[in-house]
N, C-alpha and C positions, 0 to 999 in steps of 0.2 A: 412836374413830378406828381402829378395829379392831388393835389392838395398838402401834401403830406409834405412838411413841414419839419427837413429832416438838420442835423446839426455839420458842420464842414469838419470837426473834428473826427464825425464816424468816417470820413475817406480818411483824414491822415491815419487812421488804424491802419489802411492797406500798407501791408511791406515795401513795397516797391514806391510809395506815393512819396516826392520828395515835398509839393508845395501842394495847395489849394485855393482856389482863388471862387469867389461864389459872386454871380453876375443877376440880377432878378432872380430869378427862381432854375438857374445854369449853375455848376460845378464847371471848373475847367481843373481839372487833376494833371501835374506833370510827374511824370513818372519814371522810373527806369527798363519795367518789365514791361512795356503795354499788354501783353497776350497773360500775364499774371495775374496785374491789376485787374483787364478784363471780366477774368475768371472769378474772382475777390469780389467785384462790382455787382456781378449777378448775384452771387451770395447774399452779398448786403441788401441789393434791391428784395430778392426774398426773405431776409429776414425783418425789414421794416414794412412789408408791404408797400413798396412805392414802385412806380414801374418807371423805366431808361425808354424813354422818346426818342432819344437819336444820341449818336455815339458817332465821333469825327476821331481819329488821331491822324497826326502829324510828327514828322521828324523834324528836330529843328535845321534850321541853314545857317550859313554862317553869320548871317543878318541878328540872327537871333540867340548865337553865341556872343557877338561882340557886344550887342544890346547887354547882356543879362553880365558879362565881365566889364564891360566900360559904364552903363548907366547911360550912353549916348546912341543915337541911332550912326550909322553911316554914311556920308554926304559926298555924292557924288561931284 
């Protein structure tokens, strides 16, 4: 984020953002709206002056439902 040195609580401001999770100097936002949030994202990146390097989303799978409701992974 090019130096800038921003707080994880300014994403939970986004509507749609359920969690936040901050990895070195990476956001991972889950969300409900992505095309929302998106929009909210830019906003925020112009209002702190910081600039989005890269931008991934993903739907989750069922791997990642049962993860997040059991606390365990799936074993084949």
């Amino acid at each position: 984020m090019d130096g800038k040195d921003i707080d994880a609580a300014e994403f939970k401001n986004i509507a749609a953002v359920n969690r936040v999770e901050r990895t070195n100097n990476d956001f991972i936002l889950y969300t409900r709206d992505d095309n929302a949030s998106l929009q909210e994202l830019v906003r925020l990146a112009d209002k702190h002056k910081f600039r989005i390097h890269d931008i991934h989303t993903r739907t989750p799978n069922l791997d990642d439902v049962f993860l997040t409701l059991t606390g365990r992974e799936i074993r084949e």
